[in-house]
Legacy VTK file of the C-alpha trace (Angstrom):
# vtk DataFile Version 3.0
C-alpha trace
ASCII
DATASET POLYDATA
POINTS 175 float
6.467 23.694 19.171
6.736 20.019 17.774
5.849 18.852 14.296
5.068 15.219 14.268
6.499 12.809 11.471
5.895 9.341 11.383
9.237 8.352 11.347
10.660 12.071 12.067
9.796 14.739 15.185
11.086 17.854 14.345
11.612 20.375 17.136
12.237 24.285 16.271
15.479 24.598 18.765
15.934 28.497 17.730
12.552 29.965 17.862
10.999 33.517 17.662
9.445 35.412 20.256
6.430 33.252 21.972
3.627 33.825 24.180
1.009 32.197 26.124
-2.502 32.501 25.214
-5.819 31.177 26.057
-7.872 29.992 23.687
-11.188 29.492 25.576
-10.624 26.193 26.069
-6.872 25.665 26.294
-3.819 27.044 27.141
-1.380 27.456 24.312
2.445 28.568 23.989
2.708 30.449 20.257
5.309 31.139 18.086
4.850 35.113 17.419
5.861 36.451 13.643
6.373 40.453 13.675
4.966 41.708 10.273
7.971 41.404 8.845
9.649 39.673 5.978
12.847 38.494 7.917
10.059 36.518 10.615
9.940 33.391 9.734
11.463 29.762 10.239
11.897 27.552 7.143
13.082 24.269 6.697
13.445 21.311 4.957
11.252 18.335 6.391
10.795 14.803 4.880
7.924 14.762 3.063
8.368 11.388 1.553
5.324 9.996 4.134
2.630 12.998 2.972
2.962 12.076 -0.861
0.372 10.532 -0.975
-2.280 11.922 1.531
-1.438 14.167 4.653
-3.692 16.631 7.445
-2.159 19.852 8.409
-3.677 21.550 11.621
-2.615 24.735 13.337
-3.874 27.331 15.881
-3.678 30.825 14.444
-4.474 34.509 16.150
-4.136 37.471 13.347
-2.458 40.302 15.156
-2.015 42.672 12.131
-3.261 42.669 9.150
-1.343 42.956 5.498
-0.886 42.065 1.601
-1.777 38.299 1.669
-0.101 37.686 5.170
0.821 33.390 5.013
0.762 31.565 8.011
2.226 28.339 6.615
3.665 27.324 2.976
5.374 24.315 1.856
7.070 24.361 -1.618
5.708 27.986 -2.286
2.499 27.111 -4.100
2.585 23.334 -3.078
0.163 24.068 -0.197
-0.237 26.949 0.577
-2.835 29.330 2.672
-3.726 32.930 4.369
-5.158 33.763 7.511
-7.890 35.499 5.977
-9.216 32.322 4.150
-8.549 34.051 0.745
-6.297 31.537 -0.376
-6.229 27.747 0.224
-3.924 26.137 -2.645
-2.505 22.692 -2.671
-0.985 21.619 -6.024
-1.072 25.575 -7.059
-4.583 25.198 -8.249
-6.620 28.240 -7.740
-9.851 26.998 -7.879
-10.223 27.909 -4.258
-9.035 31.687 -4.333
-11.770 34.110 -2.868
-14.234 31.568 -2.041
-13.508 30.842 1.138
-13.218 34.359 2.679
-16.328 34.216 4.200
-16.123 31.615 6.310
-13.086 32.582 8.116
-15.033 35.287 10.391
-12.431 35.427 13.121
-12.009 38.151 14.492
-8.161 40.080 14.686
-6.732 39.076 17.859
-9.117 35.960 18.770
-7.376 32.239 17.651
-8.734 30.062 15.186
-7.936 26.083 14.206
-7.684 26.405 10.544
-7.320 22.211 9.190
-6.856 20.901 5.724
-6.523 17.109 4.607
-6.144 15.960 1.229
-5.286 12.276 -0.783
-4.492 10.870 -3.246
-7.175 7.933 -3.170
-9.793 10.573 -2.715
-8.232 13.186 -4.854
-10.011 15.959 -1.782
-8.793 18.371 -0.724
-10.474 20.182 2.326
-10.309 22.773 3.814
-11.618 22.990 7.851
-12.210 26.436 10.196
-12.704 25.794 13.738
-13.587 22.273 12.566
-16.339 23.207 9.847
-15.727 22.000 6.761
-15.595 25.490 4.838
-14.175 24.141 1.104
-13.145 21.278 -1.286
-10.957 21.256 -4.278
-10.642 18.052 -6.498
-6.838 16.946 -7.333
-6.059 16.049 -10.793
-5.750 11.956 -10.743
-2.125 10.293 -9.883
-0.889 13.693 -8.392
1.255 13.742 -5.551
2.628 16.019 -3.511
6.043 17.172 -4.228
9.031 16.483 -2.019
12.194 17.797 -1.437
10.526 21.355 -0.947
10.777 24.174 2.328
8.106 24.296 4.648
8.214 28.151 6.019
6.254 29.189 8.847
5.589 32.591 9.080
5.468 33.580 5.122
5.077 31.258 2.409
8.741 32.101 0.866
12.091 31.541 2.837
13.032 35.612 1.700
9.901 37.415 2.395
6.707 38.359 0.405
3.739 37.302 2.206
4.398 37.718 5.787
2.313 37.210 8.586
1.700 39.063 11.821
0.598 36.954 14.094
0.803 33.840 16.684
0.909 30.181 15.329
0.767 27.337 17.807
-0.064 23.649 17.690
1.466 23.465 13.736
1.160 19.921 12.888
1.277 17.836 9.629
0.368 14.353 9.451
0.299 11.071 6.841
LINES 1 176
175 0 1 2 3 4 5 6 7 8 9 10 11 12 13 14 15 16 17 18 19 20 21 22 23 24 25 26 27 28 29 30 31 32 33 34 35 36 37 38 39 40 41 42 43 44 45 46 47 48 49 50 51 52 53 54 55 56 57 58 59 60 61 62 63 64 65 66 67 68 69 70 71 72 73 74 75 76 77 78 79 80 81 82 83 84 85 86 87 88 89 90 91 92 93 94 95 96 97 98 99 100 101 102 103 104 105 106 107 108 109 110 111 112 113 114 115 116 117 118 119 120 121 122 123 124 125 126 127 128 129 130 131 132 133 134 135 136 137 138 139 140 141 142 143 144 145 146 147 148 149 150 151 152 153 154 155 156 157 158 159 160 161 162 163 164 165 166 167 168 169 170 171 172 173 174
């Protein structure tokens, strides 16, 4: 499992527990998080390069369900989503929150490609299921996004709350 950078590749060298699936069309090696709020990996990428636009793409399967289970969250609220589709935040707006839910009609146990892009020129963000485009959410003007923060995978804190049960595979975030 890679994340790609521009100037930075990041490569998870202590993982949890992952599989092989297929996805239909593709073969894919997953990182699995138990239910659990001690499964997770967090750290601290440079965000300097997404500050001012970025994509983030990922393969996800549900394998159990729970309280607002996170796949993926950088900065807590900074962008943050659930495998159910109920929330999609970036910037901690809202706007978003249950609107979205019905769109993401995948099924436990099958995988999904959940996509969101966002900048600053555009001040959209969207939000992309199986490669539909499922939402949008205007950005206040002249906001960035924040650096310095934790990207978790896995929950969207680095101490538990929101965990996720599931497989993640193919996590990438680009400028």
């Amino acid at each position: 499992m890679f994340m790609f950078l521009p100037t930075l590749l990041i490569a998870f060298l202590v993982l949890p527990e992952s599989s092989t699936a297929e996805t239909g069309t593709q073969s894919l090696t997953a990182l699995k998080f138990n239910y659990d709020p001690n499964s997770y990996i967090a750290f601290s990428p440079d965000m300097r390069p997404m500050a001012d636009k970025f994509s983030v793409c990922l393969w996800i399967r549900k394998l159990q369900s729970g309280h607002i289970p996170c796949p993926f969250a950088y900065n807590t609220y900074e962008i943050f989503m659930t495998d159910s589709g109920y929330y999609n935040r970036v910037f901690g707006s809202s706007s978003l929150d249950g609107r979205l839910t019905s769109k993401f009609t995948t099924p436990q146990g099958s995988w999904y490609f959940y996509c969101a892009t966002w900048s600053i020129a555009s001040r959209t963000f969207r939000v992309y299921h199986n490669g539909e485009l499922v939402g949008t959410d205007t950005t206040p003007s002249g906001r960035g996004l924040q650096t310095g923060g934790t990207l978790v995978l896995g929950n969207y804190l680095a101490r538990g709350g929101h965990q996720f049960g599931g497989e993640i595979s193919n996590f990438n975030i680009f400028s």
